[in-house]
LOLUMZA-356740 format. One line per 2 residues: number of its first residue (from 1); their letters; for each residue x, z, y of N, C-alpha, C, O. Coordinates in steps of 0.05 Angstrom, whole numbers, plus 32768, in hexadecimal, padded with zeros to 4 digits. Layout:
REM LOLUMZA-356740
NUM = A = X/Z/Y/X/Z/Y/X/Z/Y/X/Z/Y ~ ...
END
This chain:
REM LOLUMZA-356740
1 = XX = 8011/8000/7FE8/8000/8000/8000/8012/8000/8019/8029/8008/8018 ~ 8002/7FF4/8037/8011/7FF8/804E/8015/8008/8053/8001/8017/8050
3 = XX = 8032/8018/8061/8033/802B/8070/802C/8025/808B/8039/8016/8099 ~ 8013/8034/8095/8014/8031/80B5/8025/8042/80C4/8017/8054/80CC
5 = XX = 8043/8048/80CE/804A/8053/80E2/804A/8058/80FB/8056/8046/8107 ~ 8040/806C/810C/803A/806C/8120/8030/805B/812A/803E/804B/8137
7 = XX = 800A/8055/8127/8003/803C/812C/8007/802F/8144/8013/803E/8154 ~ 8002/8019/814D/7FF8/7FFD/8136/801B/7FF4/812C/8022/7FDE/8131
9 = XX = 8027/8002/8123/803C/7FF8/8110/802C/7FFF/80F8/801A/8010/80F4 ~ 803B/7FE7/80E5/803A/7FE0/80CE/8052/7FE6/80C0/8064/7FDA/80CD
11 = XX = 805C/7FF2/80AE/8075/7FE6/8096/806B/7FDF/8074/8060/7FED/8063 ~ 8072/7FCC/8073/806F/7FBE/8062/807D/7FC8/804A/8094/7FC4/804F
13 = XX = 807C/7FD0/8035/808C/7FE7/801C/80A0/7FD4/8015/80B7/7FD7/801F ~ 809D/7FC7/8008/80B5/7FB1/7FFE/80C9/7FA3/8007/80DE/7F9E/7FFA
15 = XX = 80C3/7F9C/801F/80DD/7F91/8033/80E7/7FA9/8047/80FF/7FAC/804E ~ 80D5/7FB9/804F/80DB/7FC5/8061/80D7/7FC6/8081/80DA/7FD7/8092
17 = XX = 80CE/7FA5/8082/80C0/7F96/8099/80B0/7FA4/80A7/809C/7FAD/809B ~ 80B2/7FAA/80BC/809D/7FAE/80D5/8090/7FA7/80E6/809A/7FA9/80FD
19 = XX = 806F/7F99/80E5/8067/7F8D/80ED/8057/7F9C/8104/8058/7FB5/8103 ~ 8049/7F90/8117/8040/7FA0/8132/8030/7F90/813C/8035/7F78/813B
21 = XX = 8018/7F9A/814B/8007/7F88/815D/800C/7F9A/8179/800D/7FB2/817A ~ 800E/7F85/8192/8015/7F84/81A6/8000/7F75/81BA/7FEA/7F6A/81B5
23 = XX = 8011/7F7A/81D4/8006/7F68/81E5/801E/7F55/81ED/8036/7F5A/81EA ~ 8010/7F39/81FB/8026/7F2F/81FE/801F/7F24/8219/800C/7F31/8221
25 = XX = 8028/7F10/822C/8023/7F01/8248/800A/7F02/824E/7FF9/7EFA/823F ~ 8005/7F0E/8269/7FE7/7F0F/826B/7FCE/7F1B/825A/7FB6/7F16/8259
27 = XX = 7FDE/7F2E/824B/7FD2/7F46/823C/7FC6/7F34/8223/7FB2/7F3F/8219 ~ 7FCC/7F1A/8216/7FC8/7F17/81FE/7FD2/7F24/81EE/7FE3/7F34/81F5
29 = XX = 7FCA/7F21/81D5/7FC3/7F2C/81B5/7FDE/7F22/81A8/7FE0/7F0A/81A3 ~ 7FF1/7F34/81A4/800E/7F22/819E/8015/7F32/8180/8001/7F40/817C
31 = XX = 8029/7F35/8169/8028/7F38/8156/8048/7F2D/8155/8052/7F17/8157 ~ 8056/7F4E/8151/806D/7F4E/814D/807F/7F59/812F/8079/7F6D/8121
33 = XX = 8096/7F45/812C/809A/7F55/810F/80BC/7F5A/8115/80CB/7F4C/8122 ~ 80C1/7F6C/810C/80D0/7F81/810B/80EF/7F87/80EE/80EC/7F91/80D7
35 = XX = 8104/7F7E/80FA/8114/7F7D/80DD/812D/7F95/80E1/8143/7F8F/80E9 ~ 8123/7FB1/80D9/8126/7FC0/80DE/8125/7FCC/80FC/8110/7FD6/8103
37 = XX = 813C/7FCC/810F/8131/7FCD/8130/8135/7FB6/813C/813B/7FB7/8154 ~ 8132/7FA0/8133/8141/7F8A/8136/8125/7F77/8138/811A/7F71/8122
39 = XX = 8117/7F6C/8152/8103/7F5D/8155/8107/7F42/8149/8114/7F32/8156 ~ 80FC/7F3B/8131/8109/7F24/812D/80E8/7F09/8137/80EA/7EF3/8141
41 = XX = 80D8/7F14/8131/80C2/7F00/813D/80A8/7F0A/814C/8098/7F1C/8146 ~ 80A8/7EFA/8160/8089/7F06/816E/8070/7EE9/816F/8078/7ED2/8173
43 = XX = 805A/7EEE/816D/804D/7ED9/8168/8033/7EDE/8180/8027/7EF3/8181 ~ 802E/7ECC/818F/801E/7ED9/81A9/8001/7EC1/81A2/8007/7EAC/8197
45 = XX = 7FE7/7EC7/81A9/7FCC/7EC4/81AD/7FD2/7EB0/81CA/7FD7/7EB6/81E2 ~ 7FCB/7E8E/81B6/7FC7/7E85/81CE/7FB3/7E66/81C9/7FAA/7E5B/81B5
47 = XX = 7FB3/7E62/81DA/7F96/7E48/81D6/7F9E/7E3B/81BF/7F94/7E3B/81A9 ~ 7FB7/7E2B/81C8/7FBC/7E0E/81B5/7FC5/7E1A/8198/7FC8/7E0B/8185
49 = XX = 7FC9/7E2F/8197/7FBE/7E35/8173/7FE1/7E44/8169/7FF4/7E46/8178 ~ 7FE0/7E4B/8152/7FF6/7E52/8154/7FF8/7E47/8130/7FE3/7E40/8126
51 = XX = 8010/7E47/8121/8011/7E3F/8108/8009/7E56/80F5/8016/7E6C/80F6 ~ 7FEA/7E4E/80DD/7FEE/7E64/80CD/8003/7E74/80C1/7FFC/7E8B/80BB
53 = XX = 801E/7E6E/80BA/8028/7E76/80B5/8041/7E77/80C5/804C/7E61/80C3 ~ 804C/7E85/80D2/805F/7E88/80E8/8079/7E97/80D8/808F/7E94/80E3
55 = XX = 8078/7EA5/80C3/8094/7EA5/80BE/8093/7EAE/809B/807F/7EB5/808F ~ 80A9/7EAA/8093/80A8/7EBC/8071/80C6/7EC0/806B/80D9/7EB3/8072
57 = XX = 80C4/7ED7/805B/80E7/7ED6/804F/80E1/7EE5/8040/80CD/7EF2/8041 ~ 80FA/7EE5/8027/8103/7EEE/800C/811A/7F01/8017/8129/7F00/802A
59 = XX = 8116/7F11/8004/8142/7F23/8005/8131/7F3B/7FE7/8120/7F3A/7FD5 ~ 8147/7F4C/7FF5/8142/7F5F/7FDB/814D/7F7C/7FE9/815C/7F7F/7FFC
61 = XX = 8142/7F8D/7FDB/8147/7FA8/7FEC/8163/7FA9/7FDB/8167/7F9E/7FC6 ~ 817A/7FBF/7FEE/8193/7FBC/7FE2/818A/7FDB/7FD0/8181/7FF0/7FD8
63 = XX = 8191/7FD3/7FB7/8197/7FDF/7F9F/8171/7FD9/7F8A/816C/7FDD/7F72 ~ 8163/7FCF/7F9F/8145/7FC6/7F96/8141/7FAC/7F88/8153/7F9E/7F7F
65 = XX = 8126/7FA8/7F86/8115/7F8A/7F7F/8118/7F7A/7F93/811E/7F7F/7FAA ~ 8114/7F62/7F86/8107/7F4E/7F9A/80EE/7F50/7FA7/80DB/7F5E/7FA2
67 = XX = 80F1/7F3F/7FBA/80D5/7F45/7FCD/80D4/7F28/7FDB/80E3/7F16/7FD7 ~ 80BD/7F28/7FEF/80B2/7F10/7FFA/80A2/7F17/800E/8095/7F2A/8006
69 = XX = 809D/7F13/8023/808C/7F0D/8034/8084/7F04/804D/8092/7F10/805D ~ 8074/7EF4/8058/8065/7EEA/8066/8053/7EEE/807E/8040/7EFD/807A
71 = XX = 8055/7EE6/8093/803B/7EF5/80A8/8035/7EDA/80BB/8047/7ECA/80BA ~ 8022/7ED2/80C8/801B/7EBE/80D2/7FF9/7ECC/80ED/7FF2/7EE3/80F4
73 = XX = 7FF2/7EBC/80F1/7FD7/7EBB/8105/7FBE/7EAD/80F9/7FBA/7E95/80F5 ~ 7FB2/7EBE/80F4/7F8F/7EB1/80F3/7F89/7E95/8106/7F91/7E94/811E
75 = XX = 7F7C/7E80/80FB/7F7E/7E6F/8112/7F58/7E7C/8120/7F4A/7E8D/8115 ~ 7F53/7E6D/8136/7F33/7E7C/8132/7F1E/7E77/8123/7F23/7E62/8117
77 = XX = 7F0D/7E7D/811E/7EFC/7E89/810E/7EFD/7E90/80F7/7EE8/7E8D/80EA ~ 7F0D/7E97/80EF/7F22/7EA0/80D2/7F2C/7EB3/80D6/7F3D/7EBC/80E6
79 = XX = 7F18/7EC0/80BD/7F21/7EE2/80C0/7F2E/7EEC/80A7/7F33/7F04/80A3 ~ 7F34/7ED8/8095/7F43/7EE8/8083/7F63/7ECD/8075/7F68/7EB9/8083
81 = XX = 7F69/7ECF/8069/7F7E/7EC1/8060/7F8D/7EC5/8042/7F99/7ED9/803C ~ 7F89/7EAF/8033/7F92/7EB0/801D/7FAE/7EAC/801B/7FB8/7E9F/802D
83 = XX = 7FBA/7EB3/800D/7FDB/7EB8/800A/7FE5/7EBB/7FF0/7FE1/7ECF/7FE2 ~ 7FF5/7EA5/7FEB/8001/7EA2/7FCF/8021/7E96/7FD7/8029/7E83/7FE3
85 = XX = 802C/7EAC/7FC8/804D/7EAC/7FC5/804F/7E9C/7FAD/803E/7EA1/7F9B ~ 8067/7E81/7FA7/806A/7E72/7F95/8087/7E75/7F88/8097/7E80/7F96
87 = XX = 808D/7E6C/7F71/80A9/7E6E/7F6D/80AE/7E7F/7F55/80A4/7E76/7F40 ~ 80B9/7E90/7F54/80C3/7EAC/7F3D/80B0/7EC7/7F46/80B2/7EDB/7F39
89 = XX = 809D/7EC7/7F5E/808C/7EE6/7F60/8084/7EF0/7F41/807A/7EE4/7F2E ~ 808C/7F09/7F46/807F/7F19/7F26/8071/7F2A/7F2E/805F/7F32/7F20
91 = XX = 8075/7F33/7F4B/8061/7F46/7F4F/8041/7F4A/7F50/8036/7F5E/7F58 ~ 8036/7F37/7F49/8018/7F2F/7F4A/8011/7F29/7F60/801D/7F1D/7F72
93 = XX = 7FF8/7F33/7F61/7FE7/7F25/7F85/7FF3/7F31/7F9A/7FEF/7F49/7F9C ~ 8005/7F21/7FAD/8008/7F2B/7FCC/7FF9/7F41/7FD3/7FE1/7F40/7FCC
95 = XX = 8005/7F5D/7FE4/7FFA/7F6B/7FF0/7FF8/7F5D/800A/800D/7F55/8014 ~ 7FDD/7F59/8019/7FCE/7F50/8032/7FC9/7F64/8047/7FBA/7F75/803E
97 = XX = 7FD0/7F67/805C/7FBF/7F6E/8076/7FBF/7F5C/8089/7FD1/7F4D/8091 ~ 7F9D/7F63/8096/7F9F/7F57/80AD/7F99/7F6D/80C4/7F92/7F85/80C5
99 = XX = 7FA1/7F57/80D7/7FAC/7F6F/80F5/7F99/7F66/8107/7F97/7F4D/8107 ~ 7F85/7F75/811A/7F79/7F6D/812A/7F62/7F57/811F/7F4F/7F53/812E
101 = XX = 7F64/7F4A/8107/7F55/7F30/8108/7F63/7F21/811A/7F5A/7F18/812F ~ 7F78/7F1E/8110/7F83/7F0A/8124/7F9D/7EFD/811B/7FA1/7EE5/8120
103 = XX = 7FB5/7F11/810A/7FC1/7F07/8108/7FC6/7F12/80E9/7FB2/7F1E/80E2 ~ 7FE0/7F13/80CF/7FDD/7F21/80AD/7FFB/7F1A/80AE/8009/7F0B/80BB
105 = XX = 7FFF/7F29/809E/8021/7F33/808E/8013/7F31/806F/7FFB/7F33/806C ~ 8025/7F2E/805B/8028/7F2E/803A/8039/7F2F/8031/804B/7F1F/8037
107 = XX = 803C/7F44/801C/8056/7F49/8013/8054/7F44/7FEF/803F/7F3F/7FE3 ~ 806C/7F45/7FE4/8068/7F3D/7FC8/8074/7F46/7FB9/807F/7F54/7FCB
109 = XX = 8080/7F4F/7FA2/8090/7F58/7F97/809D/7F49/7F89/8090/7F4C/7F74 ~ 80B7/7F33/7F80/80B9/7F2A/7F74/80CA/7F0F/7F8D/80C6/7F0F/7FA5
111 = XX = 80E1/7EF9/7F7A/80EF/7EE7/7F8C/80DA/7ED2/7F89/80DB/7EC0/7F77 ~ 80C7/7ED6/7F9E/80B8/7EB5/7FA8/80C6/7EAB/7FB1/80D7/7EB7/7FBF
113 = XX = 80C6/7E83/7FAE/80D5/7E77/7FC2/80C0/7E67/7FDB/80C9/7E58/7FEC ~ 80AA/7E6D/7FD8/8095/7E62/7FEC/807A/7E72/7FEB/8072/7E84/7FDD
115 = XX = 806D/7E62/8001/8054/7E72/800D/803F/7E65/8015/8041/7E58/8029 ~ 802B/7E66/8009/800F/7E53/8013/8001/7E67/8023/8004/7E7F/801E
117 = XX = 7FF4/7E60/8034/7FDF/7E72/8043/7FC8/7E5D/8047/7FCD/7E4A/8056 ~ 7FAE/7E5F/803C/7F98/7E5A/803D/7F85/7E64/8058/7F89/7E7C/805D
119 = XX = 7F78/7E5A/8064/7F66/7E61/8078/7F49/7E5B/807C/7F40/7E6D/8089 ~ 7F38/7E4C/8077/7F22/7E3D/8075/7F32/7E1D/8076/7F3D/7E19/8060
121 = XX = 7F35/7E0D/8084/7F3A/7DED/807C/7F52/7DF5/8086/7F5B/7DE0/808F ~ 7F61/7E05/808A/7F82/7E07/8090/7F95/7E0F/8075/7F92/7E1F/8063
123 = XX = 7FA3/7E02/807B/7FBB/7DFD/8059/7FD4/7E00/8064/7FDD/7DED/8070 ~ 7FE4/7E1D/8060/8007/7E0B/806B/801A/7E1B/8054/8015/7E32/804D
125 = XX = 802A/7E11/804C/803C/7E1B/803A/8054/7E19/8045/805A/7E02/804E ~ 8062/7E27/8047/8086/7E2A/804F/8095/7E36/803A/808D/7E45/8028
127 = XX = 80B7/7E2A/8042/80C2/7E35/8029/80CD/7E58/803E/80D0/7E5A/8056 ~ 80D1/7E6C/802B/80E1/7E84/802F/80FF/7E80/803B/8113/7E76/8032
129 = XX = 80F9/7E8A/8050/8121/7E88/8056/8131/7EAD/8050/8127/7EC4/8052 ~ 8141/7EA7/804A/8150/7EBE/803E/8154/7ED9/8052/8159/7ED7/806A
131 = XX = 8152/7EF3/8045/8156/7F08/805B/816A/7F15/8045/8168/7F11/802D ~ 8182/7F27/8055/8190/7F33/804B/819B/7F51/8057/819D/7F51/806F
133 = XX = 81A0/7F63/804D/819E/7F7B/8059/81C3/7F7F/8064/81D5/7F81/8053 ~ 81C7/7F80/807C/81E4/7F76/8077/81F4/7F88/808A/81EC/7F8C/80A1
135 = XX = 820A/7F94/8082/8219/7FB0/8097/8201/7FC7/809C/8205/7FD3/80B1 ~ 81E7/7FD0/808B/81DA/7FDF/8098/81B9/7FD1/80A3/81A2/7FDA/80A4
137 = XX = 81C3/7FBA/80AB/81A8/7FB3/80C0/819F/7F97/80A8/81AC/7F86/809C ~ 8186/7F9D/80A9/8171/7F84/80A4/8177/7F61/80B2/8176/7F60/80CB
139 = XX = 817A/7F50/80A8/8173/7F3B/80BC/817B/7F20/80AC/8189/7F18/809A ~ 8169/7F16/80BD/8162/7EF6/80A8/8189/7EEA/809A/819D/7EF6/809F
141 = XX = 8187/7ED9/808F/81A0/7ED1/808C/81B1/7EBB/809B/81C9/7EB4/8099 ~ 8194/7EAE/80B3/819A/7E95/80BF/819F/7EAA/80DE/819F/7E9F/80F4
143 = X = 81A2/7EC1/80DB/81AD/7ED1/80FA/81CB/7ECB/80FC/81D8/7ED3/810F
END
C-alpha cells in the first residue's frame, strides 16, 4: 500500500519515489515527482493537454527487488486509468493511485521493460528508462 507522508506527499513502497500534488503558474493543478530530494519531474494542468504518460523507470532497491513505475495526467473527462507494466513484471497487478482526479503514479514489483496506460480512446505505451541508486542519492541513469 501507499505511504502518504505528510500530506499531499505520496511514497511509493518499492522505488521509494515521491510523488506530490502542487500548484503551479497561475495557481494551476501541477503534479510533482520526487527522486529522493532531488525534483526530478513536475507536470502542470494546462489546456493543450499534456501526455498520458509523462514518465516511467525501472532500477532496483540497493540490496532489494526489482521494481517499476510510472505516473502521467488524466486527459479530461477521464477519471481513472488502466496500467500495464510489460516485459519480466512478476509482481502481479500494478499498485495505482490517483491524485486529485487529475493526475496517477504505478508501481510494480518486478523488471518491466514497458508501460501501457489506457484512458477511454487514449493508448500510449513507452519504454522504462533506467534509475540507479548511486553515492547515496536516487537518480535516473540519463542525469
Amino acid at each position: 500500500m501507499f505511504e502518504h507522508v505528510s500530506p499531499p506527499l505520496v511514497r511509493l513502497p518499492l522505488s521509494g519515489i515521491t510523488v506530490h500534488a502542487a500548484r503551479g503558474m497561475r495557481g494551476r493543478p501541477a503534479f510533482e515527482v520526487f527522486a529522493g530530494d532531488v525534483l526530478a519531474d513536475i507536470s502542470v494542468i494546462n489546456s493543450v493537454g499534456s501526455p498520458l504518460v509523462r514518465g516511467a523507470w525501472r532500477g532496483r532497491q540497493p540490496g532489494g527487488g526489482a521494481w517499476a513505475v510510472a505516473w502521467g495526467q488524466l486527459p479530461p473527462g477521464c477519471s481513472d486509468v488502466e496500467v500495464v507494466f510489460g516485459g519480466r513484471a512478476t509482481g502481479g497487478p500494478a499498485q495505482k493511485i490517483i491524485i486529485r482526479n487529475m493526475f496517477w503514479a504505478a508501481e510494480l514489483r518486478g523488471g518491466a521493460r514497458t508501460v501501457t496506460a489506457r484512458c477511454g480512446d487514449g493508448l500510449e505505451r513507452i519504454r522504462l528508462r533506467r534509475f540507479r541508486y548511486t553515492s547515496g542519492r536516487p537518480r535516473p541513469v540519463e542525469w
